[in-house]
C-alpha atoms as a printed R data frame, in Angstrom:
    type eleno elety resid chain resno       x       y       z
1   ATOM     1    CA   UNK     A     1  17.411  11.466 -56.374
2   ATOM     2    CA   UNK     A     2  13.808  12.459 -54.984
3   ATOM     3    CA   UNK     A     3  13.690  14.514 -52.210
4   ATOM     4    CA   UNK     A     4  11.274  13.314 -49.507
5   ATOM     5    CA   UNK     A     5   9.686  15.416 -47.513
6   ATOM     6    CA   UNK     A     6  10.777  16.239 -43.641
7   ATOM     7    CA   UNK     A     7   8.838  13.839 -41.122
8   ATOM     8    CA   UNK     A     8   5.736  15.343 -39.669
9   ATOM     9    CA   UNK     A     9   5.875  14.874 -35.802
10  ATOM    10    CA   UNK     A    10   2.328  13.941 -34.326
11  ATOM    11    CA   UNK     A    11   1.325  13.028 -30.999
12  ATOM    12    CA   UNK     A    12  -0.223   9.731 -29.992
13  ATOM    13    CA   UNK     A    13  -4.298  10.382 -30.288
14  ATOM    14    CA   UNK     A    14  -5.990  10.831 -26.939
15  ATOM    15    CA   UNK     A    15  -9.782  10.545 -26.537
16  ATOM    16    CA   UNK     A    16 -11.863  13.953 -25.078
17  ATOM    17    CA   UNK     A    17 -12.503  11.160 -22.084
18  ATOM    18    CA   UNK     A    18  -9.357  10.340 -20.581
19  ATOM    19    CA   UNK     A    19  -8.409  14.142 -20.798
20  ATOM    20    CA   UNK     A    20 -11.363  14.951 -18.515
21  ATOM    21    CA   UNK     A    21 -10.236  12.111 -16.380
22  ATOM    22    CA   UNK     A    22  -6.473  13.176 -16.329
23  ATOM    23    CA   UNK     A    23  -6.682  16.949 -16.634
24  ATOM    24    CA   UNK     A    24  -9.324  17.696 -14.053
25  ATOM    25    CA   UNK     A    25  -9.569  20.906 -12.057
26  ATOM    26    CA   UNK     A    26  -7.401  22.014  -9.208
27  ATOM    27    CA   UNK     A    27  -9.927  22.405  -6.329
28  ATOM    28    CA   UNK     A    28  -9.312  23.157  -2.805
29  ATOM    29    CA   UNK     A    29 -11.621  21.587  -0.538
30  ATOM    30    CA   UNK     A    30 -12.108  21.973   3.342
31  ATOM    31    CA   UNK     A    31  -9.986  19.922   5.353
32  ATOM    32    CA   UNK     A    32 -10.915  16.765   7.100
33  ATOM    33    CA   UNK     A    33 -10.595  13.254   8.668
34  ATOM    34    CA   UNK     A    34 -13.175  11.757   7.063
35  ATOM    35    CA   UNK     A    35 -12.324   8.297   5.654
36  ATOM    36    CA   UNK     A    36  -8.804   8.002   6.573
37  ATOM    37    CA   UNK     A    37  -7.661   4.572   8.051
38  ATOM    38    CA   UNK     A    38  -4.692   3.764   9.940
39  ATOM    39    CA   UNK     A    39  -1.533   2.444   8.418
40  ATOM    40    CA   UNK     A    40   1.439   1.115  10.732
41  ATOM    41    CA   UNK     A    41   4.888  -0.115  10.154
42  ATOM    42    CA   UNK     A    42   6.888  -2.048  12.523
43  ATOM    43    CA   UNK     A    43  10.686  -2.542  12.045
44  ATOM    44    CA   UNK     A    44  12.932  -4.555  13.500
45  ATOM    45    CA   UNK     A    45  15.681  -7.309  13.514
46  ATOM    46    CA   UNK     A    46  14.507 -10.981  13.993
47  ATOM    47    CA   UNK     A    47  13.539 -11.802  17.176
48  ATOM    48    CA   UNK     A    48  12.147  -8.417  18.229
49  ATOM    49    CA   UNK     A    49   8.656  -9.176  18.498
50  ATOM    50    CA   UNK     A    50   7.643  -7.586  14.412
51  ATOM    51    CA   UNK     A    51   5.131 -10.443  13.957
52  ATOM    52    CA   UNK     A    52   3.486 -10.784  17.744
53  ATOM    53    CA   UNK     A    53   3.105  -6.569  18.390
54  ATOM    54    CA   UNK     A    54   1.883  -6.315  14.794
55  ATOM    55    CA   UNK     A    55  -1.069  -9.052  15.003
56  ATOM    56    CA   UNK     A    56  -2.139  -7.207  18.392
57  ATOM    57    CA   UNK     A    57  -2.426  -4.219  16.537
58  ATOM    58    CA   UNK     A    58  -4.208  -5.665  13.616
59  ATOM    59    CA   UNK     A    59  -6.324  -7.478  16.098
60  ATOM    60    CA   UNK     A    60  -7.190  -4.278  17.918
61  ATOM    61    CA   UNK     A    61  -7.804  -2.163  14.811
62  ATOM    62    CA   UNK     A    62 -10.138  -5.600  14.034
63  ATOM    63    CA   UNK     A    63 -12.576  -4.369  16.956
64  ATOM    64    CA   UNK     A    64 -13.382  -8.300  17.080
65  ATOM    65    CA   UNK     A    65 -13.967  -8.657  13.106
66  ATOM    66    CA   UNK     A    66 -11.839 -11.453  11.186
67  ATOM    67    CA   UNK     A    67  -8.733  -9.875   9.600
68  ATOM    68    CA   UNK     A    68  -6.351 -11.010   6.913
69  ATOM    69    CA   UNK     A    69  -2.622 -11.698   7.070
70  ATOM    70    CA   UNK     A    70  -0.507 -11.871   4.102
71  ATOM    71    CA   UNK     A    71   2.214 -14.244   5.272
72  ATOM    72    CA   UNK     A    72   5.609 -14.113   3.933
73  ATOM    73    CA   UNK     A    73   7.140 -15.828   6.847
74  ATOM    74    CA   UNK     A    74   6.592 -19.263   6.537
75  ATOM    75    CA   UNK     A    75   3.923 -19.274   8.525
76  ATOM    76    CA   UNK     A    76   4.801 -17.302  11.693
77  ATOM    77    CA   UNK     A    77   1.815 -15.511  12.299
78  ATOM    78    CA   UNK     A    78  -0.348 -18.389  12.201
79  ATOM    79    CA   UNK     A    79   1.878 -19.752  15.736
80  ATOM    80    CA   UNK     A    80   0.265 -17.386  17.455
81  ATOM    81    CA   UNK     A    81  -3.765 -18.119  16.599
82  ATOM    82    CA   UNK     A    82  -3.877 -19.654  19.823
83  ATOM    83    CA   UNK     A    83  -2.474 -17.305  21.840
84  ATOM    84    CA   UNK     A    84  -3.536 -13.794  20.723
85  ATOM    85    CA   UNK     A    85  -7.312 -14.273  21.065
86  ATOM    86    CA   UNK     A    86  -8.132 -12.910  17.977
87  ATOM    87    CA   UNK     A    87  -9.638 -14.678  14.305
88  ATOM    88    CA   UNK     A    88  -7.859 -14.081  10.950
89  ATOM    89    CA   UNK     A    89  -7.351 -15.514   7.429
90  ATOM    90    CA   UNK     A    90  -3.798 -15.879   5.800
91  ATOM    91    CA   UNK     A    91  -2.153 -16.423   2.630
92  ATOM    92    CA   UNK     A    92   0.655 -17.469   2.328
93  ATOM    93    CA   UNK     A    93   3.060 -16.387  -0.391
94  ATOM    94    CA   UNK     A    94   6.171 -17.457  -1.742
95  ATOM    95    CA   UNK     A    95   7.135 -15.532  -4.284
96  ATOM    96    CA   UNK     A    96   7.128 -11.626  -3.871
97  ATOM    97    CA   UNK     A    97   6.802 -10.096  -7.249
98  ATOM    98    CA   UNK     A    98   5.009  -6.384  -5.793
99  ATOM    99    CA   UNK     A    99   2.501  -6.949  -8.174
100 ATOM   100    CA   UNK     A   100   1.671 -10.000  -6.599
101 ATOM   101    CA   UNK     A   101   1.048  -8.264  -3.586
102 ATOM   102    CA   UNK     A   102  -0.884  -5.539  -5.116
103 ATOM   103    CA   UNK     A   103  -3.629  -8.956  -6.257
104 ATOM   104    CA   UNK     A   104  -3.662 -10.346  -2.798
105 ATOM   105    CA   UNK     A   105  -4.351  -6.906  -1.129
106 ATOM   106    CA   UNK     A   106  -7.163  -6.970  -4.278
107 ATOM   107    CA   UNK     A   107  -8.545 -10.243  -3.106
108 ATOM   108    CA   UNK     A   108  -8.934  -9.233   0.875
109 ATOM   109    CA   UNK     A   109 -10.244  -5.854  -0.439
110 ATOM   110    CA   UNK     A   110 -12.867  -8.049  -2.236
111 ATOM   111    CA   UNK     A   111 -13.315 -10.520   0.449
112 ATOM   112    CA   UNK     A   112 -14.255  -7.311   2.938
113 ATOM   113    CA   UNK     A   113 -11.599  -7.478   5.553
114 ATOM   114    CA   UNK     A   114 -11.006  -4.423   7.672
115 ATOM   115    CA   UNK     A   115  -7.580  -4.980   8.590
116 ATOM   116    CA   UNK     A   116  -4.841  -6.510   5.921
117 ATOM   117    CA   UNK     A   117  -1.604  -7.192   7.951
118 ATOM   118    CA   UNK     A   118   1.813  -7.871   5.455
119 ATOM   119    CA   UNK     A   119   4.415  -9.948   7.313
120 ATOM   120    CA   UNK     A   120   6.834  -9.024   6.338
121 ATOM   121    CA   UNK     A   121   6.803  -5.828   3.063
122 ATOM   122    CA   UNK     A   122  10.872  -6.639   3.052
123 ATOM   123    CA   UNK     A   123   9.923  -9.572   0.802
124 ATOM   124    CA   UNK     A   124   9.013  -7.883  -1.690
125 ATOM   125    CA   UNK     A   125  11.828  -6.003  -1.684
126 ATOM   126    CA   UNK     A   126  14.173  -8.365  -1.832
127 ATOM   127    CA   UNK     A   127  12.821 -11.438  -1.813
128 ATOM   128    CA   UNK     A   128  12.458 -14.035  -4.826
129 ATOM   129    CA   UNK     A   129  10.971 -11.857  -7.912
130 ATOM   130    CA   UNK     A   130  11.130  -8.977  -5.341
131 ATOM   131    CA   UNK     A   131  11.678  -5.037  -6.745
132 ATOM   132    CA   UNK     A   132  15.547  -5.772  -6.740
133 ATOM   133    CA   UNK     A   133  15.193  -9.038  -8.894
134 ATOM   134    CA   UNK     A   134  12.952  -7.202 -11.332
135 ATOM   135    CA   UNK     A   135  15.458  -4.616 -11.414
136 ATOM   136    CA   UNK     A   136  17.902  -7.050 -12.608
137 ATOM   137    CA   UNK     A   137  15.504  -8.441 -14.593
138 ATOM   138    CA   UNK     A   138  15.178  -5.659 -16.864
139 ATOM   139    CA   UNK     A   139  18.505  -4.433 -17.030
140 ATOM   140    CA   UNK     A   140  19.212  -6.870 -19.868
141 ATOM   141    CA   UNK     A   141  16.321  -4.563 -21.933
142 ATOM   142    CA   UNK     A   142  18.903  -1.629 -21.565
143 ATOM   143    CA   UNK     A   143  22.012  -3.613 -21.965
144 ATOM   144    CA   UNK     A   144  23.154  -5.036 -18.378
145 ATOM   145    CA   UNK     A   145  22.859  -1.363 -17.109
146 ATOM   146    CA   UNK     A   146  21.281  -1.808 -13.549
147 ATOM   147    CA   UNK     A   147  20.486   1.590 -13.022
148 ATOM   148    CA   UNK     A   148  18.904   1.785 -16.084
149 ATOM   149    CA   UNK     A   149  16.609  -1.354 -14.996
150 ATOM   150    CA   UNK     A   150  15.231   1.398 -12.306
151 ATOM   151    CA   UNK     A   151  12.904   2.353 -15.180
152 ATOM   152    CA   UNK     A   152  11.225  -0.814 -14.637
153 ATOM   153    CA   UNK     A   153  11.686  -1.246 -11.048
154 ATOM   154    CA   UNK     A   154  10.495   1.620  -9.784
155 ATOM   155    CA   UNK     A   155   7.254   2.058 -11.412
156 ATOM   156    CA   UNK     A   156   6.742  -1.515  -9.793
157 ATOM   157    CA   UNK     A   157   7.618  -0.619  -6.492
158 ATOM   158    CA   UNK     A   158   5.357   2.708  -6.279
159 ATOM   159    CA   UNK     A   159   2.394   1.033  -7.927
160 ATOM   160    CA   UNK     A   160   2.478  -1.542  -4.860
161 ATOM   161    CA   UNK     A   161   3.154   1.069  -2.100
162 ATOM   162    CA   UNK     A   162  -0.234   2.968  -3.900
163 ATOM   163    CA   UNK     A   163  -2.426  -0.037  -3.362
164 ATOM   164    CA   UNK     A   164  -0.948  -0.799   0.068
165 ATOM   165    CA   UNK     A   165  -1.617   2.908   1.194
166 ATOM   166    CA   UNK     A   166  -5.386   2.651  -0.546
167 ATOM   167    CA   UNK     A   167  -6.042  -0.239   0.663
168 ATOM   168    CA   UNK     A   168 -10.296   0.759   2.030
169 ATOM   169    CA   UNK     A   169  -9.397  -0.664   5.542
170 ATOM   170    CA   UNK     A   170  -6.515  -0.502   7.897
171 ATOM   171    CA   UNK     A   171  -2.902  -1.551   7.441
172 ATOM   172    CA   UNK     A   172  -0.343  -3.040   9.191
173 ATOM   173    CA   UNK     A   173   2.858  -3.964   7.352
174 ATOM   174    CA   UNK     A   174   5.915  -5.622   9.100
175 ATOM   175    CA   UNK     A   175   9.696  -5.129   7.833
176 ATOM   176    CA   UNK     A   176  13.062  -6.612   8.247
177 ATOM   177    CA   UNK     A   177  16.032  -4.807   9.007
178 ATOM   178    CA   UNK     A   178  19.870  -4.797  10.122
179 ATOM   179    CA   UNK     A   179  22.582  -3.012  11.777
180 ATOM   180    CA   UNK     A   180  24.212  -0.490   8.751
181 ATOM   181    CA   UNK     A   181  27.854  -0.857   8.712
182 ATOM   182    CA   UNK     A   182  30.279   2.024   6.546
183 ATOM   183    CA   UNK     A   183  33.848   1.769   5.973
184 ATOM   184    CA   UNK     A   184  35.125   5.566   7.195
185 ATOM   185    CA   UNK     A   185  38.749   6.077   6.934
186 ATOM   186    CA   UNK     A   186  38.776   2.311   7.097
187 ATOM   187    CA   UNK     A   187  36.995   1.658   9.533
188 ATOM   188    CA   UNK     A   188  34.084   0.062  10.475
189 ATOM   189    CA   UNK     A   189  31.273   2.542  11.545
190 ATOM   190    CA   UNK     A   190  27.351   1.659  12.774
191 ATOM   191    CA   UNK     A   191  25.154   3.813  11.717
192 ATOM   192    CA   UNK     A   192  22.091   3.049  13.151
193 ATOM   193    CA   UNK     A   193  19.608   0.001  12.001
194 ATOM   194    CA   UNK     A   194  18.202   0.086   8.214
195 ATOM   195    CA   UNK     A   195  15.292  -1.233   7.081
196 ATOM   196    CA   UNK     A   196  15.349  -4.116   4.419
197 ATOM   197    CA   UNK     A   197  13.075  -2.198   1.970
198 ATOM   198    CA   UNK     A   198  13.003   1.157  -0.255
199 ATOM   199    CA   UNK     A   199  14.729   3.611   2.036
200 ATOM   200    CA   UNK     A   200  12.289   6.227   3.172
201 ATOM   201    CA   UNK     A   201   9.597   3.849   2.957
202 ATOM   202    CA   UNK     A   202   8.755   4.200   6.782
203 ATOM   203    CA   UNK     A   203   7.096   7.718   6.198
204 ATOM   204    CA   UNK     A   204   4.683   6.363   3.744
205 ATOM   205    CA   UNK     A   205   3.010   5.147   6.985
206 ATOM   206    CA   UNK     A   206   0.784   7.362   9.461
207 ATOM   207    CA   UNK     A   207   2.502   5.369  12.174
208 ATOM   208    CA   UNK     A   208   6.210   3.632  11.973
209 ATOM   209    CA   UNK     A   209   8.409   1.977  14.912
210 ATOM   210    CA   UNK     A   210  10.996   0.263  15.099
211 ATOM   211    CA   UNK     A   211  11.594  -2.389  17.965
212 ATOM   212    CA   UNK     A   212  15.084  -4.518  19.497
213 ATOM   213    CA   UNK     A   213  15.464  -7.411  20.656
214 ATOM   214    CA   UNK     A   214  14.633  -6.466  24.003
215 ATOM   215    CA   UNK     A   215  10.785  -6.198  22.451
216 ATOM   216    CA   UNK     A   216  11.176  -2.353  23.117
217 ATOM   217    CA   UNK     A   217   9.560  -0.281  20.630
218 ATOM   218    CA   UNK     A   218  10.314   3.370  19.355
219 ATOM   219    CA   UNK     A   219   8.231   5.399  17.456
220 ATOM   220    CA   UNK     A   220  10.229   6.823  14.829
221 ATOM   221    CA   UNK     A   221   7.558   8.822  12.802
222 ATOM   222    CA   UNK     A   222   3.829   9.490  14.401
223 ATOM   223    CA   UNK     A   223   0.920  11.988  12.814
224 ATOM   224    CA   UNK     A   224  -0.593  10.970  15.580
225 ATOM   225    CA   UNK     A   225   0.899  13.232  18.923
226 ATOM   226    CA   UNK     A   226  -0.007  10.421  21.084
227 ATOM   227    CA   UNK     A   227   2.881   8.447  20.058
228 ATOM   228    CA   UNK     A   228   5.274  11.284  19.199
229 ATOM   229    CA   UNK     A   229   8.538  10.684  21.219
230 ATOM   230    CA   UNK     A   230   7.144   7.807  22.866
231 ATOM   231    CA   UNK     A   231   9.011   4.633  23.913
232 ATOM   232    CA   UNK     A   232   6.996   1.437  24.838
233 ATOM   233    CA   UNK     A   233   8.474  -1.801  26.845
234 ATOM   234    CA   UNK     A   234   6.697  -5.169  25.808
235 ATOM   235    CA   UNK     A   235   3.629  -3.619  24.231
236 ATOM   236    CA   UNK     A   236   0.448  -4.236  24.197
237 ATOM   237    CA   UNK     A   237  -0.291  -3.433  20.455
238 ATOM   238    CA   UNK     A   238  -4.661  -3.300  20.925
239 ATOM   239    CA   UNK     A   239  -4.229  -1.413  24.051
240 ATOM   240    CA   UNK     A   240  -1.452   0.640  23.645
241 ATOM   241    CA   UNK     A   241  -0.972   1.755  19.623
242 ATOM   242    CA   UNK     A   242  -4.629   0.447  17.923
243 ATOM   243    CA   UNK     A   243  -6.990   2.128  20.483
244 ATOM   244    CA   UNK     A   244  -5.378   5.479  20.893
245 ATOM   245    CA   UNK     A   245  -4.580   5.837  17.236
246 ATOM   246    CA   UNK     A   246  -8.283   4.340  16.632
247 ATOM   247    CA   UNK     A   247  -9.550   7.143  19.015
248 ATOM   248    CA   UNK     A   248  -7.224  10.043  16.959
249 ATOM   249    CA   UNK     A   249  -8.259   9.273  13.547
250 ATOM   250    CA   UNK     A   250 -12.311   9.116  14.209
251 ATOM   251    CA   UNK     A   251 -12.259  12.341  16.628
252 ATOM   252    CA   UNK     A   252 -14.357  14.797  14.585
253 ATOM   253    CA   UNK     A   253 -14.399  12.473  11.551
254 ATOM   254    CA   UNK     A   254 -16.803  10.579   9.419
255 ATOM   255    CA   UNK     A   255 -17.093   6.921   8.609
256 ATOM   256    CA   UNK     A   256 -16.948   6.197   4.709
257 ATOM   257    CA   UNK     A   257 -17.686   3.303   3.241
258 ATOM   258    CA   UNK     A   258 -15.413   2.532   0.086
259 ATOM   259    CA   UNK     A   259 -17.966   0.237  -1.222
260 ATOM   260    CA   UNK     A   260 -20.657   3.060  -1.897
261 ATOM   261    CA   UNK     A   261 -18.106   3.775  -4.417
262 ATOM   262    CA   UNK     A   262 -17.203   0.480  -6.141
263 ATOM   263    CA   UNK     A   263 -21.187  -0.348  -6.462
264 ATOM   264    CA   UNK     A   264 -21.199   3.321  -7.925
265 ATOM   265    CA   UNK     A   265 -18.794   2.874 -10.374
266 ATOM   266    CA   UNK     A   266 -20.476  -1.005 -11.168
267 ATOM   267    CA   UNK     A   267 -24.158   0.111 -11.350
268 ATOM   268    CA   UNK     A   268 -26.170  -0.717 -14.457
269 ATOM   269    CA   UNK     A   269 -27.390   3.176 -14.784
270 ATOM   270    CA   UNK     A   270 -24.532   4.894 -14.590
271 ATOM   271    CA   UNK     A   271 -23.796   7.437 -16.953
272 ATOM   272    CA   UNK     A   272 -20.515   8.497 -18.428
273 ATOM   273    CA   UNK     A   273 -21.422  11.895 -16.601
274 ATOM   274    CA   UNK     A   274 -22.141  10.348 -13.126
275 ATOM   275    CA   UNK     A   275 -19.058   8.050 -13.698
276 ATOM   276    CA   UNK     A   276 -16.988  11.445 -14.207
277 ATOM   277    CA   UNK     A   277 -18.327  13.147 -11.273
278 ATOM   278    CA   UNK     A   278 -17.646   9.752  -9.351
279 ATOM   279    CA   UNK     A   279 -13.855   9.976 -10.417
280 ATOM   280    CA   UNK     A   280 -13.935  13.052  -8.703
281 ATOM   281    CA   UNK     A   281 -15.002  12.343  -5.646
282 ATOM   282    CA   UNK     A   282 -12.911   9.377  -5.272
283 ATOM   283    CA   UNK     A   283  -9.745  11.806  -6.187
284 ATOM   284    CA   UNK     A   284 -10.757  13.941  -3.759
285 ATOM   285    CA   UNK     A   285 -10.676  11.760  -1.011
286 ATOM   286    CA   UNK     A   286  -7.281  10.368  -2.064
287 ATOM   287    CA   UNK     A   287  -8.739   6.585  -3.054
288 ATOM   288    CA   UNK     A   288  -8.345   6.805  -6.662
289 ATOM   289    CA   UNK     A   289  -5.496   3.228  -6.264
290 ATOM   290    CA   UNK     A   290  -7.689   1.317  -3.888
291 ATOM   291    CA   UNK     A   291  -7.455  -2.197  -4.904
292 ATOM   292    CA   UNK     A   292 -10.462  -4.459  -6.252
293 ATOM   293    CA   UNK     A   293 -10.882  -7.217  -8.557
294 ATOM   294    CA   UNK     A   294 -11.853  -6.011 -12.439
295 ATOM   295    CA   UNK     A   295 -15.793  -7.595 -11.970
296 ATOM   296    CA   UNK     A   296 -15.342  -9.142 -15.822
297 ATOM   297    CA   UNK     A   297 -11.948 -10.330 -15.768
298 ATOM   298    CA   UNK     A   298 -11.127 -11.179 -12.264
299 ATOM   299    CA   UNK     A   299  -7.902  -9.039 -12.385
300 ATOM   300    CA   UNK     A   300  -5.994  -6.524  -9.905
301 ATOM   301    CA   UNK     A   301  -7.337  -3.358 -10.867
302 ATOM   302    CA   UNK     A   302  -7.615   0.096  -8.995
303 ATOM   303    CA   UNK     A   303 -10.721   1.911  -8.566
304 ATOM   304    CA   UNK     A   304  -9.744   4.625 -10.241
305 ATOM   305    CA   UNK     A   305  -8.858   2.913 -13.522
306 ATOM   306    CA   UNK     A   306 -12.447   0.995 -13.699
307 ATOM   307    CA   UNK     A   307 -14.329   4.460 -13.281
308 ATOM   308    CA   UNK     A   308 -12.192   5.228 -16.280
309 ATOM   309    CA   UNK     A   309 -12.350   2.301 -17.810
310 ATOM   310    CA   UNK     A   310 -16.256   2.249 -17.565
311 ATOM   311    CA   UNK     A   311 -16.809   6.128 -18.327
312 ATOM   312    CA   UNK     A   312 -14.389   5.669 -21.646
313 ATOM   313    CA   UNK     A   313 -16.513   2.528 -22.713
314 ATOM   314    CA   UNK     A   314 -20.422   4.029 -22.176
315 ATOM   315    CA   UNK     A   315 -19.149   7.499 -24.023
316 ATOM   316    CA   UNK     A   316 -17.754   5.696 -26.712
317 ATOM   317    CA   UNK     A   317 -20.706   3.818 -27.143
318 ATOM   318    CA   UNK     A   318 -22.876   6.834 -27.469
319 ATOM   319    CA   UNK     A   319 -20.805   9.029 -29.714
């Protein structure tokens, strides 16, 4: 019988230009502002004012500009065009695959809005084709074990919550949630109200409340010390959250303009050198998942992956 020889291990070929993108140099930089929009949560059961407080504060982050609301709610946000005083957009969605979301956010990143609103992110959750159904979607890949779908679900769930958080304007999403019941010794115990999405997700968000059916509203996590601690009866969302957060996040900080970098990344001279430097830049300002529309195909794609998309493509052509 021949003997074969023992298998010779090799690892999947990498091109010298994704390792400069992906292996780039640690480098401190001074700290700033500069750039950073606002993103706020608002939780709550129905009934508690989610939709209402969170158009006022997408209205008042607005500054009188037409924002976008990606509706999940059958239409409630629309109700209130009449009575907010304020112009948006919406689209309405009925299916709530997160990568769904991640093209819409693409789309009113595209169309230039300064505020995208999501009412409600629990949707997409669990909703129809939400993280939890594509969870038990893919468990049948790893033979019906669930927890073993997580290696689909997941992946899902962060890429959406990277494009939310990028999005180059300011955010406000909306969430569901309900009273937590656990059996102790048998009985019944309430521990507090839980929010119908990843748990944790609230402190993704610069700003997260949570409000009752009284339309009270708690902050429950602030970086801005305005709001630290502070309860709010009925609120004004423009007066009392947009403005003084508004105020916070420019004081001492410059405006940037995310475009500068998608017509950088687009322009007919660039170089895979300047395209390089450009990934950079956008990594050091944390916008590297910023959502856009690929300019030849029309698809979701972050800003990060068409610099490197690009920058691979123009070396390659010149080697």
């Amino acid at each position: 019988m021949t003997q074969l020889p023992p298998p010779t291990r090799t690892g999947r070929p990498q091109s010298a230009t994704a390792d400069e993108y992906d292996d780039g140099p640690f480098t401190f930089r001074p700290a700033t502002k500069d750039g950073h929009n606002a993103t706020v949560a608002i939780q709550g059961p129905s009934g508690s004012g989610k939709t209402w407080t969170g158009l006022s504060i997408a209205s008042g982050l607005a500054e009188g500009e037409r924002f976008a609301v990606i509706d999940t709610e059958r239409g409630a946000a629309a109700l209130y065009v009449n009575d907010l005083g304020a112009t948006f957009d919406t689209l309405p969605m009925r299916r709530y695959d997160p990568r769904d979301l991640q093209k819409a956010l693409a789309a009113a990143a595209q169309a230039g809005y300064p505020v995208v609103m999501v009412d409600s992110l629990s949707h997409f959750w669990k909703g129809t084709d939400g993280t939890l159904d594509q969870v038990e979607k893919a468990k049948s890949k790893y033979g019906g074990n669930k927890f073993a779908g997580w290696k689909d679900g997941t992946p899902i769930q962060n890429e959406m919550i990277e494009a939310l958080m990028s999005y180059p304007g300011h955010v406000v999403a909306t969430m569901r949630s309900y009273v937590d019941w656990v059996l102790e010794s048998g009985q019944p115990v309430n521990k507090g109200m839980r929010v119908e999405q990843r748990r944790g997700i609230e402190f993704e968000f610069g700003v997260a409340a949570e409000m009752d059916k009284g339309n009270r509203l708690r902050f429950i996590k602030s970086r801005c010390p305005s709001f630290r601690g502070l309860q709010l009866d009925q609120p004004n969302g423009a007066r009392d959250i947009a403005k003084p957060y508004l105020d916070w996040l420019r004081d001492g900080a410059k405006e940037v303009d995310p475009t500068v970098w998608i017509d950088a990344a687009n322009a007919p001279d660039a170089t895979p050198d300047s395209l390089l430097a450009l990934y950079r830049e956008v990594e050091a300002a944390s916008a590297l998942a910023t959502p856009l529309l690929h300019p030849e195909t029309g698809k979701p794609i972050s800003l990060g992956d068409l610099i490197k998309e690009r920058g691979t493509a123009l070396k390659a052509a010149t080697s």
